[in-house]
N, C-alpha and C positions, 0 to 999 in steps of 0.2 A: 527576557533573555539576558541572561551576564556573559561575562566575557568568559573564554574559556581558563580552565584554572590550571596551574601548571603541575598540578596532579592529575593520577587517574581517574576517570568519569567513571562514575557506577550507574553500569547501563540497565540495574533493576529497580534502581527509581530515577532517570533521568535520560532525556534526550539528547541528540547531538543535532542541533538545526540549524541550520547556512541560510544565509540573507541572501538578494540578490546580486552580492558580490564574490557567493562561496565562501563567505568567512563563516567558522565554524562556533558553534556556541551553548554551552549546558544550557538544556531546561529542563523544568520538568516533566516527569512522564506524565502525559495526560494528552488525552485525542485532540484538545484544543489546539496543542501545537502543528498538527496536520491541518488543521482549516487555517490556520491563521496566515493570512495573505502577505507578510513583509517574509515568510519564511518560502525559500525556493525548494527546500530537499529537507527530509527527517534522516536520521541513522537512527534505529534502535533496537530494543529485543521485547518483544511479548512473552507472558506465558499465554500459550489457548485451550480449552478445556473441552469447550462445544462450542455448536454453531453461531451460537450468540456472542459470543467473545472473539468471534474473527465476522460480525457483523455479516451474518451469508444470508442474512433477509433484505442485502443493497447490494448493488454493483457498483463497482467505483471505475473512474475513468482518468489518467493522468497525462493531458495532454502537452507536459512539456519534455516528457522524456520516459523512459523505460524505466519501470519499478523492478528492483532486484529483491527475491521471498530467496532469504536460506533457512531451510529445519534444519535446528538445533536437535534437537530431541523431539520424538512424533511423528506423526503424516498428517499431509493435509491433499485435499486435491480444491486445483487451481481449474476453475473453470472461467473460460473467455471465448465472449462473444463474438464471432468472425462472419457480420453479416447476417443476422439470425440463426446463423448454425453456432451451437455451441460444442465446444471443443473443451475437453478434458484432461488433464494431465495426475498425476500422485505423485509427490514427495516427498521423501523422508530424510530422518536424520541424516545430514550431511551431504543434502542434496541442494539444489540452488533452480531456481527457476526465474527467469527472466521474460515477465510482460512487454508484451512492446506497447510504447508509447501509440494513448490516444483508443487502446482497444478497452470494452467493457468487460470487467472483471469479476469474477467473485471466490471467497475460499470458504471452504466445509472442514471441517474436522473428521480426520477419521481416527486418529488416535492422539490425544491430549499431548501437547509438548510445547515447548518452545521456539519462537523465530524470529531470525532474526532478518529487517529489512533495510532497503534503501528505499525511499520514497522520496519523486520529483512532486511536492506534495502543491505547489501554487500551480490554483486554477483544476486543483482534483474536484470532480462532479462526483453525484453518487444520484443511483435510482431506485428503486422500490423493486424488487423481484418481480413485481405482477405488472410492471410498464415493460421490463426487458423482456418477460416471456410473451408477454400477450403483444409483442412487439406493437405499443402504442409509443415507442419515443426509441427512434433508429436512428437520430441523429448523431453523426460524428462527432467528439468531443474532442474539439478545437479549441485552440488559443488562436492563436493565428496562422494563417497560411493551412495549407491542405496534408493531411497525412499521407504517406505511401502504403 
């Protein structure tokens, strides 16, 4: 992580990712920045093309806070887990869709584009498609304390 530069970030190869003090800081693009546990939050922009490039073979879970998906350009549908019902949403360019904290997620492509997101990325879990449907792993994905 470096400090932040007093120029503009180029958000097509580079991160914006806040410690757990909210201070903001370039890194590079690369998924490691989301696992990496001194980091609280990502800002960045994807391109997605298919299914594989927005990962829709895992569900991810972010239990410190609500992840915000804006499409830039494309559609995706945002599919999230509410109790083994799964619930479906589509969005597109210029639309914004807001996960709540702690619920199990996944996105599909339905037409290749760009996104851009906020991710509360410390303490995100991720599961296998065949645990969340064959509902063998229903547990809450917590940090601490209980979700509403």
């Amino acid at each position: 992580m470096t400090t932040m530069p007093r120029t503009a970030v180029d958000l097509q190869d580079s991160f914006i990712t806040y410690d757990g003090d909210m201070h903001a800081a370039r890194s590079p693009q690369s998924f490691a920045a989301l696992s990496d546990e001194n980091m609280r939050c990502v800002l960045g922009v994807v391109d997605f093309l298919d299914d594989e490039s927005v990962h829709a073979d895992q569900w991810e879970c972010h239990p410190i806070g609500d992840e915000t998906l804006c499409v830039l350009e494309g559609r995706l549908l945002v599919e999230i887990n509410r109790g083994g019902t799964i619930e479906a949403a589509s969005i597109g360019a210029g639309q914004a869709f807001i996960v709540p904290r702690g619920r199990w997620h996944r996105l599909r492509v339905l037409d290749p584009g760009r996104l851009l997101f906020f991710t509360p990325a410390a303490g995100t879990a991720l599961s296998s498609v065949v645990d969340r449907e064959e509902g063998l792993e229903r547990q809450a994905c917590v940090q601490e304390g209980s979700l509403s």
